[in-house]
C-alpha positions in Angstrom: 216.0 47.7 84.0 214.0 49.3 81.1 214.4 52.7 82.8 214.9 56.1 80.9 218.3 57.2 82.5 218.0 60.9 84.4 214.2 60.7 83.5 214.4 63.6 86.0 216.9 65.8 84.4 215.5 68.7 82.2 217.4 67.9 78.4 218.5 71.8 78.7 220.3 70.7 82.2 222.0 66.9 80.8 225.2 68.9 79.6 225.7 70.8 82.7 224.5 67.5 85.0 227.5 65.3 83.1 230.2 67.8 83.6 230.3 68.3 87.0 230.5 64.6 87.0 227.1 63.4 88.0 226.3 60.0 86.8 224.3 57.0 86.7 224.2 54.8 90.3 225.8 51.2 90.3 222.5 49.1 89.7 222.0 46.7 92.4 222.7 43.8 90.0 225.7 44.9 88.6 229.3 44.0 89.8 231.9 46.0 90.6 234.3 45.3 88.3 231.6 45.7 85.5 230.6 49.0 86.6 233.8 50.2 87.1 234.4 49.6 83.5 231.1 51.2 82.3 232.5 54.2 84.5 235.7 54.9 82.7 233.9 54.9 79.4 231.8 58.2 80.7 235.0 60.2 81.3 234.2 64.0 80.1 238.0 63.6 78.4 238.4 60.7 75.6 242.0 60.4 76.5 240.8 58.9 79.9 238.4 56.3 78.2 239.6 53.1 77.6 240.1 52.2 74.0 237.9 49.3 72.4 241.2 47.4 72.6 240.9 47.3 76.8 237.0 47.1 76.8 237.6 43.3 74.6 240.2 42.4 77.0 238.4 43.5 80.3 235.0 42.0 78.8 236.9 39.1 78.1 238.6 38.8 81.7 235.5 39.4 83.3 233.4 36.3 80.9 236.9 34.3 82.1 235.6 34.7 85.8 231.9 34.2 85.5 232.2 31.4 83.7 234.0 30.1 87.2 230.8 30.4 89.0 228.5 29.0 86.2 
């Protein structure tokens, strides 16, 4: 939407912010199954992020569906 994220969150406070696990709300425009995906990415731990690998396929499966409503 053209918005700085956390535009309210002092730069000295972003670390701190992120790992207690405070994050971005689901836009209202946004699916589910697209955020959902965005979430996994901001896990603290890389381990727990999904590797480029998944994000192509679940890009890919997600395009697959909208195309069924366009």
């Amino acid at each position: 939407m053209g918005q700085q994220p956390y535009a309210n969150i002092d730069a000295f406070e972003m670390l701190n912010f992120l790992k207690h696990g405070h994050r971005i709300a689901q836009p209202f425009n946004c699916p589910d199954d697209l955020f959902t995906m965005l979430a996994c990415c901001w896990a603290l731990s890389e381990d727990e992020r999904p590797s480029f690998g998944q994000l192509i396929a679940c890009l890919t499966d997600f395009q697959s569906a909208l195309s069924n409503f366009i």
